[in-house]
C-alpha positions in Angstrom: -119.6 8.6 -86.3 -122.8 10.2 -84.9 -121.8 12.0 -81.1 -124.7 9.9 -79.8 -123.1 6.6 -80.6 -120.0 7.2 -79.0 -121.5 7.5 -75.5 -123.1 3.7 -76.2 -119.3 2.8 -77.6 -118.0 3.6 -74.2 -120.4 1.8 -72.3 -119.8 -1.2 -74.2 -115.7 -1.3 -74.1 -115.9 -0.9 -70.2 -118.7 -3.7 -70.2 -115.9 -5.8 -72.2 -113.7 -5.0 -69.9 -115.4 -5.5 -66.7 -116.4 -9.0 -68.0 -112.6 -9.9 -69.2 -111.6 -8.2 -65.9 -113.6 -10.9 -64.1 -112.3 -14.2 -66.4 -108.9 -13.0 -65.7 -109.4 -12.7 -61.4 -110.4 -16.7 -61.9 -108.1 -16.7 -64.4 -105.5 -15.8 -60.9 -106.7 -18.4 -58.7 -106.7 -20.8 -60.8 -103.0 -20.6 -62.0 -101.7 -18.4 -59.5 -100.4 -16.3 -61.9 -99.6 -12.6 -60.9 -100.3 -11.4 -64.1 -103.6 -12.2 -64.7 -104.3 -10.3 -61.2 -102.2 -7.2 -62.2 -104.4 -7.3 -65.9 -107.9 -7.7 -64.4 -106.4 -4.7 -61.7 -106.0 -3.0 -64.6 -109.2 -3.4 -66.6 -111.2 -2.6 -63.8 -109.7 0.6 -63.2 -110.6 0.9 -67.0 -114.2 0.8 -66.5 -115.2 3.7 -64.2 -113.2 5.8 -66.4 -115.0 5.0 -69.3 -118.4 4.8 -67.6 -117.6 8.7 -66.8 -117.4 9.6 -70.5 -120.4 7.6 -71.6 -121.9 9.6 -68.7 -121.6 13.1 -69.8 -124.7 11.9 -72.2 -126.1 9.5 -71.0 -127.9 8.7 -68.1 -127.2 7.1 -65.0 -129.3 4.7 -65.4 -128.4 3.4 -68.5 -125.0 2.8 -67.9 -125.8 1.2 -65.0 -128.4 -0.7 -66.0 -126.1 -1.8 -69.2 -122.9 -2.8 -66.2 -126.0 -5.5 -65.5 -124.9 -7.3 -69.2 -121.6 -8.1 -67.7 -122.3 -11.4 -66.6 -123.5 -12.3 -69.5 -120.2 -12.1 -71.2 -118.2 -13.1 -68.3 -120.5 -16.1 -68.0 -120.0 -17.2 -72.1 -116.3 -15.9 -71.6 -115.3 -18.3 -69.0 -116.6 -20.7 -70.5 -114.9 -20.4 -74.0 -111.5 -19.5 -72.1 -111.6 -21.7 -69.1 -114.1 -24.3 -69.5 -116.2 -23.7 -66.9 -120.1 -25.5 -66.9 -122.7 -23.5 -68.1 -125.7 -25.1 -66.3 -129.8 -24.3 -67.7 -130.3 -22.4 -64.2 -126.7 -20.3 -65.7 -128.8 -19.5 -68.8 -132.3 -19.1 -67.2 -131.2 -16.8 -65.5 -129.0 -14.7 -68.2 -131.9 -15.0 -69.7 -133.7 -13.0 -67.2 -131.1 -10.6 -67.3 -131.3 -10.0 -70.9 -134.8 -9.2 -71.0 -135.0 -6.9 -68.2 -132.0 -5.3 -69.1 -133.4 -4.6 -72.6 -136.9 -3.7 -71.6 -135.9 -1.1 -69.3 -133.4 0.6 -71.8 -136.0 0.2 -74.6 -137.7 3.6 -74.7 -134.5 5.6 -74.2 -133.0 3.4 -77.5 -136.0 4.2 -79.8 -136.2 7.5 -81.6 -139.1 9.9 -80.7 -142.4 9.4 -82.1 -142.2 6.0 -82.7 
């Protein structure tokens, strides 16, 4: 595995776990089960930790810009977990998110030259 993939690798795991991190705190009120609130505690402490590695080569504004995907998969994660409505203003705006996300991190995605 090529050394600049694994910063991207890192990014996305805490991403994954930010967004399961989140379905897990509704997960808590919801049920009122300690466990889910003692999982998502965990998860999130994950994520800056992980964000730090991907860090050392990339840049900040990448992996912050990339933390603006989570709710996209927290959004389509509650829903396939704990039903939760999806409405077309939900998707307009993940839509929004998507696109801006991926037009800003474009040029530092796309090899040199072309």
């Amino acid at each position: 595995m090529s050394a600049a993939v694994l910063p991207w690798i890192y990014t996305g795991i805490a991403i994954c776990l930010g967004s399961i991190g989140h379905i897990l705190l509704k997960l808590n009120a919801v049920t009122s089960k300690r466990i889910y609130m003692l999982l998502a505690i965990m998860f999130f402490i994950s994520v800056p930790a992980l964000s730090f590695m991907a860090l050392r080569d990339l840049t900040i504004a990448q992996v912050y810009l990339c933390t603006a995907l989570i709710p996209i998969i927290t959004t389509f994660g509650a829903w396939l977990v704990i039903k939760e409505v999806i409405t077309k203003h939900h998707l307009i705006g993940l839509v929004f998110i998507t696109v801006g996300t991926f037009l800003y991190l474009y040029p530092s995605l796309t090899p040199v030259g072309v």
